[in-house]
PDB file of N, CA, C and O in Angstrom, chain B, residues numbered from 101:
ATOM      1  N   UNK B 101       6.613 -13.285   9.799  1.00  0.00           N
ATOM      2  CA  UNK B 101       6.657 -12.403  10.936  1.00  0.00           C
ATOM      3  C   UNK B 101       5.480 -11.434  10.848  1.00  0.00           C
ATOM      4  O   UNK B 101       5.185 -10.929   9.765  1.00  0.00           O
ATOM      5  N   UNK B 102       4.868 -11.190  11.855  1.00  0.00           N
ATOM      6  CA  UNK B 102       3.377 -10.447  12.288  1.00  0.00           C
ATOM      7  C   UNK B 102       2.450 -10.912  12.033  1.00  0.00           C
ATOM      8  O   UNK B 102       1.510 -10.169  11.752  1.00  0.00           O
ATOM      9  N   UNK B 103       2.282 -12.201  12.010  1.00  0.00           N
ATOM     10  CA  UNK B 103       1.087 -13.429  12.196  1.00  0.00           C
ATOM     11  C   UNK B 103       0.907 -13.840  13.023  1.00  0.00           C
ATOM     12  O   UNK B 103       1.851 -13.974  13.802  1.00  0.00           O
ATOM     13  N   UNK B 104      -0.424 -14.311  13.402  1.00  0.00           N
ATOM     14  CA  UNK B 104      -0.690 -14.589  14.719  1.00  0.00           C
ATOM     15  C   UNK B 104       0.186 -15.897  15.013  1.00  0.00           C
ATOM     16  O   UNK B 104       0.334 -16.150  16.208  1.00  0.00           O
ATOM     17  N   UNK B 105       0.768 -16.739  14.121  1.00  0.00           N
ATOM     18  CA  UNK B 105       1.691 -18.086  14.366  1.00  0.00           C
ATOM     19  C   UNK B 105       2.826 -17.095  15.240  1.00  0.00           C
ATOM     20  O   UNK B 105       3.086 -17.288  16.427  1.00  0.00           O
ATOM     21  N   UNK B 106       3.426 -16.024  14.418  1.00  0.00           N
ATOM     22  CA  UNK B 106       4.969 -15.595  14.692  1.00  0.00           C
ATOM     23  C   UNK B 106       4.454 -13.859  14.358  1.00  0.00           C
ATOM     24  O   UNK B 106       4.227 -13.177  13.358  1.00  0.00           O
ATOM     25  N   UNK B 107       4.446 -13.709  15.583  1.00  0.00           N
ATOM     26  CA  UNK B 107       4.560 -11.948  16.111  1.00  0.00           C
ATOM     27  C   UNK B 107       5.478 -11.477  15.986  1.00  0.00           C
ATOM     28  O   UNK B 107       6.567 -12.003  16.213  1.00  0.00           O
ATOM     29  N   UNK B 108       5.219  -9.900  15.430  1.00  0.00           N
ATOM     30  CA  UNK B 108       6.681  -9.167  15.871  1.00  0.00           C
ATOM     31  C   UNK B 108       7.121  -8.734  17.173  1.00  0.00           C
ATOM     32  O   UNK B 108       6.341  -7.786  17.273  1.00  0.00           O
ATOM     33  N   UNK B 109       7.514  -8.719  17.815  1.00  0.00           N
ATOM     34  CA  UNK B 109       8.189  -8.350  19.302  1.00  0.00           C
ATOM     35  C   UNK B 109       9.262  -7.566  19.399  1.00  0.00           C
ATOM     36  O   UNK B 109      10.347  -8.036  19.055  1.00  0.00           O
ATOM     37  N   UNK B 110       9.169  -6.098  19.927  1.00  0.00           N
ATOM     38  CA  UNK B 110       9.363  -5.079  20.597  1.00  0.00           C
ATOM     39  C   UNK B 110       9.538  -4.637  21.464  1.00  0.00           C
ATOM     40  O   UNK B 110       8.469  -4.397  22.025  1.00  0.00           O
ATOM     41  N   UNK B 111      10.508  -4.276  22.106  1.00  0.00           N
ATOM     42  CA  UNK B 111      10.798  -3.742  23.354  1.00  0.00           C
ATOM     43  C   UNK B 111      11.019  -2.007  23.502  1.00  0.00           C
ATOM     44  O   UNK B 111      12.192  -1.676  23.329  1.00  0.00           O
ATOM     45  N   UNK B 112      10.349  -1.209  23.707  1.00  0.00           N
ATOM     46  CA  UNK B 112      10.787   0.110  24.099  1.00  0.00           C
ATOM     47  C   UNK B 112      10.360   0.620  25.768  1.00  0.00           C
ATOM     48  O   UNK B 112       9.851   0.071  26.745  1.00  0.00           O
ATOM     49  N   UNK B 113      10.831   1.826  25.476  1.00  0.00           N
ATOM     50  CA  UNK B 113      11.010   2.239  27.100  1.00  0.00           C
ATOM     51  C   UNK B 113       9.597   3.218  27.658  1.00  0.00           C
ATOM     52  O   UNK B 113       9.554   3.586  28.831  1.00  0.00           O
ATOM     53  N   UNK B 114       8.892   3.442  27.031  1.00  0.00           N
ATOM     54  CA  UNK B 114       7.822   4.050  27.418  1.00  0.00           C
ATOM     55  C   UNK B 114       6.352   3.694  26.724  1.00  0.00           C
ATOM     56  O   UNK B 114       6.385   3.067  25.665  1.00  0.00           O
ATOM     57  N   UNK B 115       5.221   4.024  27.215  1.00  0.00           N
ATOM     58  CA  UNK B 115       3.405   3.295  26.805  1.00  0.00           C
ATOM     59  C   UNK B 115       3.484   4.001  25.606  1.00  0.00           C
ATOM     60  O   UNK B 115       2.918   3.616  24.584  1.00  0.00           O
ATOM     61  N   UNK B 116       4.387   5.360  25.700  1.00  0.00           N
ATOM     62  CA  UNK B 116       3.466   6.067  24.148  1.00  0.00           C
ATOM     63  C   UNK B 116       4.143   5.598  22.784  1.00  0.00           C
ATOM     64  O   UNK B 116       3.747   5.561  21.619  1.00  0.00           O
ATOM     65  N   UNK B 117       5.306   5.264  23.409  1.00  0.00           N
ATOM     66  CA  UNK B 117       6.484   4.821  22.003  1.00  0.00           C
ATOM     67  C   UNK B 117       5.231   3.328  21.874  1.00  0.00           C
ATOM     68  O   UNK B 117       4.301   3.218  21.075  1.00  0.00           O
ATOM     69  N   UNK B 118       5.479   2.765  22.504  1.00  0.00           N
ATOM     70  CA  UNK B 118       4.256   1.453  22.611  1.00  0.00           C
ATOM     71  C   UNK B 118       2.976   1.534  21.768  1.00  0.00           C
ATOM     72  O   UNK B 118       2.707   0.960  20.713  1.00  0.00           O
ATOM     73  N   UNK B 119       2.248   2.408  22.514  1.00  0.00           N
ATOM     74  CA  UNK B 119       1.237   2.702  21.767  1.00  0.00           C
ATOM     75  C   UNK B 119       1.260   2.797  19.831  1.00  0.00           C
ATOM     76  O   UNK B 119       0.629   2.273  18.913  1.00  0.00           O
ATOM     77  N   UNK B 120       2.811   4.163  20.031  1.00  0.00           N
ATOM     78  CA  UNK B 120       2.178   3.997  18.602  1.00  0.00           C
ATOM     79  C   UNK B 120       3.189   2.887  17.503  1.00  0.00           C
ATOM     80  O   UNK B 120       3.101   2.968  16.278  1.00  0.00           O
ATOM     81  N   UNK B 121       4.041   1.971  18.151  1.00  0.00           N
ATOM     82  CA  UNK B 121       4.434   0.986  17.209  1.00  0.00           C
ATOM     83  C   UNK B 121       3.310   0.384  17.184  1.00  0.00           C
ATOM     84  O   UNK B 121       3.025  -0.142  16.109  1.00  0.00           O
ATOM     85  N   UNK B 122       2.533   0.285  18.075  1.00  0.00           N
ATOM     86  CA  UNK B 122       0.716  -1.149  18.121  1.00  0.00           C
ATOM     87  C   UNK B 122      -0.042  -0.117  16.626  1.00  0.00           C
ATOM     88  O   UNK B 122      -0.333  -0.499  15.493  1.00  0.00           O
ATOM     89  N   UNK B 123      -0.140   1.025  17.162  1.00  0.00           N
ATOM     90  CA  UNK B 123      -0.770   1.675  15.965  1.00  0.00           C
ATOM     91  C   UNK B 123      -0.388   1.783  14.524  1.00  0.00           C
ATOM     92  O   UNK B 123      -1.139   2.077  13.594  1.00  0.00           O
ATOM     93  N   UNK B 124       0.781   1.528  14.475  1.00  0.00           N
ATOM     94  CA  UNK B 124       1.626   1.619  13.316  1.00  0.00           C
ATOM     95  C   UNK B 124       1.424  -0.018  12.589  1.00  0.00           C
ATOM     96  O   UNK B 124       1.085   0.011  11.406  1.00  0.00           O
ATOM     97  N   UNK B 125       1.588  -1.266  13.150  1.00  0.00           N
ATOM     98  CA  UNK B 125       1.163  -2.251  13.140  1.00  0.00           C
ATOM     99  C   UNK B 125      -0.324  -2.575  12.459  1.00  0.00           C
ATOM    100  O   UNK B 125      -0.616  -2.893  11.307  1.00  0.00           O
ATOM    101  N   UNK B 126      -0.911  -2.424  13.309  1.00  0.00           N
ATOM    102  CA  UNK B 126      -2.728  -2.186  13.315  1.00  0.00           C
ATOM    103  C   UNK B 126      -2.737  -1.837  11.790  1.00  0.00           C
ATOM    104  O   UNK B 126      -3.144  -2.609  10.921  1.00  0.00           O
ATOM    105  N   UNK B 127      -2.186  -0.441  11.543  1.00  0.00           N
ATOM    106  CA  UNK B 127      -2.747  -0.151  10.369  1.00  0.00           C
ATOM    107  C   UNK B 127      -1.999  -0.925   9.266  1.00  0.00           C
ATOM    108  O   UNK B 127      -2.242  -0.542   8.121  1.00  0.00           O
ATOM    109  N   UNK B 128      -1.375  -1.660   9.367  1.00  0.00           N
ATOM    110  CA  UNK B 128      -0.795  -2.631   8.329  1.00  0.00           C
ATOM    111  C   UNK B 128      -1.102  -4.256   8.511  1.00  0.00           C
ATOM    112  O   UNK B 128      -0.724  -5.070   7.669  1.00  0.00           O
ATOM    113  N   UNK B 129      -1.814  -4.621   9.678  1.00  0.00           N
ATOM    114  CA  UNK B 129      -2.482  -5.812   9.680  1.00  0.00           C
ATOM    115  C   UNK B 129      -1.372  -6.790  10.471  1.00  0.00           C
ATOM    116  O   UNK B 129      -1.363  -8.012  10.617  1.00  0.00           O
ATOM    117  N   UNK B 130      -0.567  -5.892  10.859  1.00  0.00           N
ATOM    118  CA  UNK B 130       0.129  -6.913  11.933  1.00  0.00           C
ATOM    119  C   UNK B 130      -0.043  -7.533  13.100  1.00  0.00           C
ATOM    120  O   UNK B 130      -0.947  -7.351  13.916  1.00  0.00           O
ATOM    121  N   UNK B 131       0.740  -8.176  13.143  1.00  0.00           N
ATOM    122  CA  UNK B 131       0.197  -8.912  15.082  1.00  0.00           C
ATOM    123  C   UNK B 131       1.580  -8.567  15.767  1.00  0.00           C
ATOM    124  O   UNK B 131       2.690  -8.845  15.313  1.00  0.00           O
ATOM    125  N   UNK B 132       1.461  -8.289  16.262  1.00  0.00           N
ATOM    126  CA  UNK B 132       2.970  -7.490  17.240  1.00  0.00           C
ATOM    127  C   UNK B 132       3.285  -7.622  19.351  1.00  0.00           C
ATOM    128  O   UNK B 132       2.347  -7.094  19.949  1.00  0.00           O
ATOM    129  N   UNK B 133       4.021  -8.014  19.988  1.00  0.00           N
ATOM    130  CA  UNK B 133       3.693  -7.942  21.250  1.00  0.00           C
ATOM    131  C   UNK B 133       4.875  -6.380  21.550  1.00  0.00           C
ATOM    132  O   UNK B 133       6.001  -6.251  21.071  1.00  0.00           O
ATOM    133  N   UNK B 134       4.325  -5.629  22.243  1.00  0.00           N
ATOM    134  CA  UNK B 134       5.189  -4.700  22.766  1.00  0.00           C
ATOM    135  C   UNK B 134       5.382  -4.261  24.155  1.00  0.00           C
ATOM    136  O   UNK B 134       4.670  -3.597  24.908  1.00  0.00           O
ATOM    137  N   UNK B 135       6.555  -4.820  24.294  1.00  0.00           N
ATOM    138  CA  UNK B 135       6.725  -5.126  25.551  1.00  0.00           C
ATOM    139  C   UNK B 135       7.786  -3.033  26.263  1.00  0.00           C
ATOM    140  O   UNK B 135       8.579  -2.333  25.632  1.00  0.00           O
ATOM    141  N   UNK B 136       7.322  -2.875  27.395  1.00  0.00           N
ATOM    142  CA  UNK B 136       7.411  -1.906  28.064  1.00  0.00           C
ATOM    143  C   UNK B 136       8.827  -2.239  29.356  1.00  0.00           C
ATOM    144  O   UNK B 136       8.622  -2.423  30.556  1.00  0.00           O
ATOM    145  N   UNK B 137      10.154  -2.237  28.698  1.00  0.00           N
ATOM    146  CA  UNK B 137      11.013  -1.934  29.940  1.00  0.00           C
ATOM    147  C   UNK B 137      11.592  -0.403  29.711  1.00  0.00           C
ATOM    148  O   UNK B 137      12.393  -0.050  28.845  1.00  0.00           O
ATOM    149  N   UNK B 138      11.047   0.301  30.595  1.00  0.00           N
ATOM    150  CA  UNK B 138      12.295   1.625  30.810  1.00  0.00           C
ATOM    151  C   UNK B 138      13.602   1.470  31.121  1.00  0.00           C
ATOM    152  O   UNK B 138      14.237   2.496  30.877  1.00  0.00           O
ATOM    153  N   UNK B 139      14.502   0.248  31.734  1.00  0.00           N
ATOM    154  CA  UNK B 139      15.832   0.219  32.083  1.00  0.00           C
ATOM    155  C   UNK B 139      16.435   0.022  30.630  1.00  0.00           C
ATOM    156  O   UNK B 139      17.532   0.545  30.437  1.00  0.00           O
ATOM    157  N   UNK B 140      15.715  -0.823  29.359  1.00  0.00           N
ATOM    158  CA  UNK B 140      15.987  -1.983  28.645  1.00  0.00           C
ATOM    159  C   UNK B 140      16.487  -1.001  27.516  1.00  0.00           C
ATOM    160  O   UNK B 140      15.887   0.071  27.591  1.00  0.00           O
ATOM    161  N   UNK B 141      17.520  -1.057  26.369  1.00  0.00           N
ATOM    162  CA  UNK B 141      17.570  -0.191  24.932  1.00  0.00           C
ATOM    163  C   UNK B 141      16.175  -0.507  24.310  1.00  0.00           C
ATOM    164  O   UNK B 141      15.713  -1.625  24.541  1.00  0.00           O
ATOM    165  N   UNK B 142      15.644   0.137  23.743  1.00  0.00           N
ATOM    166  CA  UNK B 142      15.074  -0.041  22.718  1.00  0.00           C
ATOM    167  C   UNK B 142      15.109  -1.115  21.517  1.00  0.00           C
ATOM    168  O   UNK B 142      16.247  -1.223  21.060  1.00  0.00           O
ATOM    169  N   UNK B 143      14.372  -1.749  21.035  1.00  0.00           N
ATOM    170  CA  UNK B 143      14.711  -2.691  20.144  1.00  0.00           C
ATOM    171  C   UNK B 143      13.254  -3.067  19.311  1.00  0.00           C
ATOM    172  O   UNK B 143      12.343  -3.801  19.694  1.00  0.00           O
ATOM    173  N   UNK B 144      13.360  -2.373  18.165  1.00  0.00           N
ATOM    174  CA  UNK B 144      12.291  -2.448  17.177  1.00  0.00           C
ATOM    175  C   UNK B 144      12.373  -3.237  15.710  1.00  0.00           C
ATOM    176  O   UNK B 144      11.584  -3.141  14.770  1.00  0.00           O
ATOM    177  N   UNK B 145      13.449  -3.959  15.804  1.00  0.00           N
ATOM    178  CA  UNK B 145      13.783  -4.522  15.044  1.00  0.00           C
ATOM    179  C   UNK B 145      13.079  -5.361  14.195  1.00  0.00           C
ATOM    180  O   UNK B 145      13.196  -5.284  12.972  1.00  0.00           O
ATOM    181  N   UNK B 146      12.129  -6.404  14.927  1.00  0.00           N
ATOM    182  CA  UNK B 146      10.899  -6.635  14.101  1.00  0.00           C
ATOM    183  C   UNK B 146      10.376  -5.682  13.429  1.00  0.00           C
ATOM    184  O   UNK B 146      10.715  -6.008  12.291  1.00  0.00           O
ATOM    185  N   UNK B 147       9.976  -5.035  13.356  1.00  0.00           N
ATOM    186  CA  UNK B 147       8.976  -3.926  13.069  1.00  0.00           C
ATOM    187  C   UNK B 147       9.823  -3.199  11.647  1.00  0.00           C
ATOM    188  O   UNK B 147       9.348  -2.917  10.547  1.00  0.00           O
ATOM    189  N   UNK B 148      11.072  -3.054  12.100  1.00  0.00           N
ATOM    190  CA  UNK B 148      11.518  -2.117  11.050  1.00  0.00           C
ATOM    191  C   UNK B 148      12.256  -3.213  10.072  1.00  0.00           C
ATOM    192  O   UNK B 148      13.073  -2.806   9.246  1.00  0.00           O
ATOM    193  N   UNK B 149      11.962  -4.561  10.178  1.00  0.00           N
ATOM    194  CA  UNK B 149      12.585  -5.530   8.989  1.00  0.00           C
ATOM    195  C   UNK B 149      11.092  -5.856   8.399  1.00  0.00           C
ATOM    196  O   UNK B 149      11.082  -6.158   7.205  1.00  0.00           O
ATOM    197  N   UNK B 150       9.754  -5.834   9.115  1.00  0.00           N
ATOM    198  CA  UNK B 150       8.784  -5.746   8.299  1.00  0.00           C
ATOM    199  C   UNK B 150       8.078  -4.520   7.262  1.00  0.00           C
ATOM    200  O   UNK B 150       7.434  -4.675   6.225  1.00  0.00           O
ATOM    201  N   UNK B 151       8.466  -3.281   7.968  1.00  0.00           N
ATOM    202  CA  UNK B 151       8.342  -2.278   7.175  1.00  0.00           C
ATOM    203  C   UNK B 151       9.466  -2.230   5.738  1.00  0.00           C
ATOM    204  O   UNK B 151       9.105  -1.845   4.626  1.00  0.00           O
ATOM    205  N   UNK B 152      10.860  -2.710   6.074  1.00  0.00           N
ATOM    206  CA  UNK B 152      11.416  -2.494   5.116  1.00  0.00           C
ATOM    207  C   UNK B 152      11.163  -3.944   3.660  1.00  0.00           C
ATOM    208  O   UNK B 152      11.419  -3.816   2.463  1.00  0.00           O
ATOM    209  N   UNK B 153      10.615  -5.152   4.359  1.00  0.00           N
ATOM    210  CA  UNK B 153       9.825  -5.999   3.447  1.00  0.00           C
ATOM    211  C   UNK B 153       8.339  -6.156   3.038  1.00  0.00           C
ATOM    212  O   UNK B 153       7.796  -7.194   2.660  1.00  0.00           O
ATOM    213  N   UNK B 154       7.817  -5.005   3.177  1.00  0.00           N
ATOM    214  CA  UNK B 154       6.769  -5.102   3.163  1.00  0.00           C
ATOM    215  C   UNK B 154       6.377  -4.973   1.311  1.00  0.00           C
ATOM    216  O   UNK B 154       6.838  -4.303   0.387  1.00  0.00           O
ATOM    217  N   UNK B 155       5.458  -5.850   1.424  1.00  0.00           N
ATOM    218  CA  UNK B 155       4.959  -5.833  -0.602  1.00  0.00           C
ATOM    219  C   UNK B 155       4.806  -4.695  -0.988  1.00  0.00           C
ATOM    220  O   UNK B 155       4.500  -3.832  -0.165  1.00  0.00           O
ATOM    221  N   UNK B 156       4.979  -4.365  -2.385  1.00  0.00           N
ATOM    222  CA  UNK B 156       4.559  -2.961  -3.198  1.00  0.00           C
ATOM    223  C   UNK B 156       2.916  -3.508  -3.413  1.00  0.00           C
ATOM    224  O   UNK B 156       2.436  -4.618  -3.640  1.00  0.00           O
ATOM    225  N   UNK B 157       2.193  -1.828  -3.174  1.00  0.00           N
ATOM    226  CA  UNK B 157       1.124  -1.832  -4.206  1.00  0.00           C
ATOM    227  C   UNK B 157       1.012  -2.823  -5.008  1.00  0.00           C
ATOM    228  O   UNK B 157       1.990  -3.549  -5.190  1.00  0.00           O
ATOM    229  N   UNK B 158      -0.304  -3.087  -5.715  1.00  0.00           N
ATOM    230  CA  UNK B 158       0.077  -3.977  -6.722  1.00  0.00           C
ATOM    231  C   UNK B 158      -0.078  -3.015  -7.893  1.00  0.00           C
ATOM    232  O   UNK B 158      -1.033  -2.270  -7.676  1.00  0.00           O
ATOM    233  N   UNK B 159       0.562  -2.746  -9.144  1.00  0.00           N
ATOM    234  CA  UNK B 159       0.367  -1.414  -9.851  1.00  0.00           C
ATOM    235  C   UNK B 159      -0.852  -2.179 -10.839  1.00  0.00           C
ATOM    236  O   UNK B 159      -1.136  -3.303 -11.252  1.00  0.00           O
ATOM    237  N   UNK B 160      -1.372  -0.715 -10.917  1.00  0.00           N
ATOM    238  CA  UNK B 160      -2.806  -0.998 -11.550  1.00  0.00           C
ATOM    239  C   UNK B 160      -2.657  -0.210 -13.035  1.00  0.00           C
ATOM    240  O   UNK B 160      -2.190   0.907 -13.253  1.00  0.00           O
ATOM    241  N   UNK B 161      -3.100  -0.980 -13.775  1.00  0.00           N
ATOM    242  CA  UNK B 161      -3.116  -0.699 -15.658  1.00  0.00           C
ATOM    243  C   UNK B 161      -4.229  -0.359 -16.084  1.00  0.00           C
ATOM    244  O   UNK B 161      -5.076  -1.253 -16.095  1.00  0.00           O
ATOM    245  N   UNK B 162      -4.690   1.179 -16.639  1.00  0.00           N
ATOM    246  CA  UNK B 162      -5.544   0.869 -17.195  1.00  0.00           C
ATOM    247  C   UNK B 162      -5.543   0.670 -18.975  1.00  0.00           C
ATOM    248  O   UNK B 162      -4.780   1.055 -19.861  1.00  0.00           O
ATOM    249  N   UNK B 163      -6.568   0.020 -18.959  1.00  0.00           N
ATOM    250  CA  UNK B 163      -7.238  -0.261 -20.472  1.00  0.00           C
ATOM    251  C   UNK B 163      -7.190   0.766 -21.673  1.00  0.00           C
ATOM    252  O   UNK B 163      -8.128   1.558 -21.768  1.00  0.00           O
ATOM    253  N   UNK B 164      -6.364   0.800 -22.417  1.00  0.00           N
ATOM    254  CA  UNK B 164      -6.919   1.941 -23.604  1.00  0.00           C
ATOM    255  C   UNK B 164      -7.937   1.914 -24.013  1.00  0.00           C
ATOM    256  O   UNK B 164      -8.538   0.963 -24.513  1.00  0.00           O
ATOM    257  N   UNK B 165      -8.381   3.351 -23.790  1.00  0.00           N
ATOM    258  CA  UNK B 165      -9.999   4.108 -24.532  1.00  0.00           C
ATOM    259  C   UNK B 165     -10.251   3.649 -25.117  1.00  0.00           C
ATOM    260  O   UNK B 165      -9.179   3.405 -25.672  1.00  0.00           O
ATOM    261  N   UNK B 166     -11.329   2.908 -25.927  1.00  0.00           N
ATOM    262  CA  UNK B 166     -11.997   1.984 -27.086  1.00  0.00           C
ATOM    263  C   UNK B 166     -12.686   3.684 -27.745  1.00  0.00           C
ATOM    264  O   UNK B 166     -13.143   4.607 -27.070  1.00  0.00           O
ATOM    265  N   UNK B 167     -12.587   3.630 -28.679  1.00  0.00           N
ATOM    266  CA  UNK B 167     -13.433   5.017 -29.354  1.00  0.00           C
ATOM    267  C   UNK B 167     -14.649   4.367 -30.204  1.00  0.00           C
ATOM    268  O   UNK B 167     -14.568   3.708 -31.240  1.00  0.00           O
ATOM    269  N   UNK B 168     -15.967   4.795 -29.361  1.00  0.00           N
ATOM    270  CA  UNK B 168     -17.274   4.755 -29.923  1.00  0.00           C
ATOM    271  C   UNK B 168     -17.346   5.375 -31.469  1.00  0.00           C
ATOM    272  O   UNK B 168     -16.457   6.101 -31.914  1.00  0.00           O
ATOM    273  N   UNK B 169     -18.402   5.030 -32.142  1.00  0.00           N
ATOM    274  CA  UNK B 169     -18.736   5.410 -33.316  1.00  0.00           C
ATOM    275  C   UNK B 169     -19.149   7.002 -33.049  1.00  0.00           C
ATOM    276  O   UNK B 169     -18.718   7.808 -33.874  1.00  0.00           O
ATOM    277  N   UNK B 170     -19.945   7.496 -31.963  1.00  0.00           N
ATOM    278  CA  UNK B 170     -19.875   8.609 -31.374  1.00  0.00           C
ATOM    279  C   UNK B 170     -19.238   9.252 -30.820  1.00  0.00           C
ATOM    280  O   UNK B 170     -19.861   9.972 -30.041  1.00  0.00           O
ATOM    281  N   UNK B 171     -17.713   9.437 -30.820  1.00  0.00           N
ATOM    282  CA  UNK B 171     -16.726   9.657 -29.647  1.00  0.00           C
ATOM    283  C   UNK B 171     -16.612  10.622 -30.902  1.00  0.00           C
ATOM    284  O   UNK B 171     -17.218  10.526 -31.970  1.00  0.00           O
ATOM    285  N   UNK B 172     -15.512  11.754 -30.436  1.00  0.00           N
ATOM    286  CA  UNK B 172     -14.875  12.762 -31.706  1.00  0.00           C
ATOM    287  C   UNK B 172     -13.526  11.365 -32.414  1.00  0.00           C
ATOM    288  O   UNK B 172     -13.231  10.237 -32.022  1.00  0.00           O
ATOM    289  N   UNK B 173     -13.185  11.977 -33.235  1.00  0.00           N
ATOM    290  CA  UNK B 173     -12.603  11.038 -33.870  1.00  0.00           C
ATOM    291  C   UNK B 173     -10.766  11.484 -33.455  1.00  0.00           C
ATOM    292  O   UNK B 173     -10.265  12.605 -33.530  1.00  0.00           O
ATOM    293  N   UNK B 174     -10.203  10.410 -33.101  1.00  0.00           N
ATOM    294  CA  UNK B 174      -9.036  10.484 -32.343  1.00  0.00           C
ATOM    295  C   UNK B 174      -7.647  11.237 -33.614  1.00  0.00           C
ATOM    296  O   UNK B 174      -6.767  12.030 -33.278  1.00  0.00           O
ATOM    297  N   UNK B 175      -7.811  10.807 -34.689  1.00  0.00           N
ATOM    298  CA  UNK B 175      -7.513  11.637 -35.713  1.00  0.00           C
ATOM    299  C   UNK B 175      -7.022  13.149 -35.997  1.00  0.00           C
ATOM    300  O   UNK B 175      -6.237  13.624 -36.817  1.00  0.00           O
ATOM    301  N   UNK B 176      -8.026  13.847 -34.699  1.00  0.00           N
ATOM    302  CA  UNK B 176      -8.439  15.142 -34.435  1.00  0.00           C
ATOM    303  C   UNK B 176      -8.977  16.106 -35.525  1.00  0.00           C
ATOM    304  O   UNK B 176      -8.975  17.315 -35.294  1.00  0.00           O
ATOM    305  N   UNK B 177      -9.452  15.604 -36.741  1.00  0.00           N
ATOM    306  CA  UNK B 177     -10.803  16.294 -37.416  1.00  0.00           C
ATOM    307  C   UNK B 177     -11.347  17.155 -36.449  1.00  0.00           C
ATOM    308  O   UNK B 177     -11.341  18.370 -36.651  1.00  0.00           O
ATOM    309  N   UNK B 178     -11.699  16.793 -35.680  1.00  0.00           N
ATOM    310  CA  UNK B 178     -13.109  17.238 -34.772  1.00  0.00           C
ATOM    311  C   UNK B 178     -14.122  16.451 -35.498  1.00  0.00           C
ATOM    312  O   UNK B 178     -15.108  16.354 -34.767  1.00  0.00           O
ATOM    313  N   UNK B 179     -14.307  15.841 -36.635  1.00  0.00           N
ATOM    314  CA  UNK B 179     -15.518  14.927 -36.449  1.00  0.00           C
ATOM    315  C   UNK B 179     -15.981  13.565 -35.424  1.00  0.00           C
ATOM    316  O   UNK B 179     -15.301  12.902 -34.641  1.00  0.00           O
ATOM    317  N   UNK B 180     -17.136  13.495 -35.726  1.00  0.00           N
ATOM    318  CA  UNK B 180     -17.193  11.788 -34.893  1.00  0.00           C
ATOM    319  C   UNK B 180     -16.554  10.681 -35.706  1.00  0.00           C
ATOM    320  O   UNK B 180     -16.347  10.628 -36.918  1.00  0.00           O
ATOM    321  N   UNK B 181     -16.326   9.923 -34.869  1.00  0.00           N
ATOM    322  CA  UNK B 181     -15.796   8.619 -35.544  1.00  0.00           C
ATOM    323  C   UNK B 181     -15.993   8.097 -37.004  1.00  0.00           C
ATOM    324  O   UNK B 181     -15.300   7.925 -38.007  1.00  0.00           O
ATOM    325  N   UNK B 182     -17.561   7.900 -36.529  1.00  0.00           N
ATOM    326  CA  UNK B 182     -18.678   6.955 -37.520  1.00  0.00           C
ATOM    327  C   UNK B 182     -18.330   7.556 -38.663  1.00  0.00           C
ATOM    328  O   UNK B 182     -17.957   6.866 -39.612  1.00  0.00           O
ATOM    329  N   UNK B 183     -18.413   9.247 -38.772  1.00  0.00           N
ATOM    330  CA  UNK B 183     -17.798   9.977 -40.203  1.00  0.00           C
ATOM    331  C   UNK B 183     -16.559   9.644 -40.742  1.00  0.00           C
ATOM    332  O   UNK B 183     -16.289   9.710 -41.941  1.00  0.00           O
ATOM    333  N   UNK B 184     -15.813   9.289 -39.863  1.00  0.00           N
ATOM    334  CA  UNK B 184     -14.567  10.018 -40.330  1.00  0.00           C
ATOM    335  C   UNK B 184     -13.533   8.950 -40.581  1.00  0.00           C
ATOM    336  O   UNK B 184     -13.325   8.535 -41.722  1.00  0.00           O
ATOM    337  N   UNK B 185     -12.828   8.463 -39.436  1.00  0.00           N
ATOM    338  CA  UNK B 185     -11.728   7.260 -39.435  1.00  0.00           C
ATOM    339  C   UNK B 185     -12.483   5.935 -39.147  1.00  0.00           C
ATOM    340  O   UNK B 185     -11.779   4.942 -38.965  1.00  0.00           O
ATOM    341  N   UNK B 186     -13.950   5.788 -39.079  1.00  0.00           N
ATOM    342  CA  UNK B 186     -14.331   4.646 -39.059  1.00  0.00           C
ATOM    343  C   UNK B 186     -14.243   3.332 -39.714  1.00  0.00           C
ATOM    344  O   UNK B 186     -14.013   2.222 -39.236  1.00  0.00           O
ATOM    345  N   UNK B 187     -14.459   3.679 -40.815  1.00  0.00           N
ATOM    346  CA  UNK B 187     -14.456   2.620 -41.991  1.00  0.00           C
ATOM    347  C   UNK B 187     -13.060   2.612 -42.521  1.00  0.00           C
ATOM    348  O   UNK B 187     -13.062   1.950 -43.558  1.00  0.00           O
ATOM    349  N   UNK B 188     -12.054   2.999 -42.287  1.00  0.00           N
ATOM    350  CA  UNK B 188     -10.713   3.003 -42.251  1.00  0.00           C
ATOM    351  C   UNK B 188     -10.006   1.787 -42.440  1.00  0.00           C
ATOM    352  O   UNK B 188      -8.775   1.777 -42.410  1.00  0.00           O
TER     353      UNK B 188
END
């Protein structure tokens, strides 16, 4: 759902509610038709079963610090490495 094969489809009652489900869409890469009846309920239902499936972030890891021969020495001497816990 929100591919150009299979759109989400929307019905609300006014251009601006319209407007900003298209905008809300847009910024998530959807394809959406939103259709404009004022007599009709509201019905956003696409929209709010894609927001509520939508993927996590992908979480990002970083790398532990590698400590240079020049770095202070992790130890906390306050010396550099090369002196201190290097040859360890």
């Amino acid at each position: 759902m929100g591919t150009k094969k299979k759109p989400a489809v929307v019905r609300v009652q006014t251009e601006e509610r319209a407007l900003e489900i298209t905008r809300l869409c847009d910024e998530h890469g959807w394809i959406v038709i939103a259709g404009v009846e004022p007599d009709e309920p509201e019905n956003i239902d696409d929209v709010k079963r894609l927001l509520k499936h939508r993927p996590a972030a992908p979480k990002t890891y970083a790398a532990p610090m590698k400590t240079g021969p020049n770095d202070y020495c992790p130890c906390g001497s306050g010396l550099k490495y090369k002196n201190c816990c290097m040859g360890k």
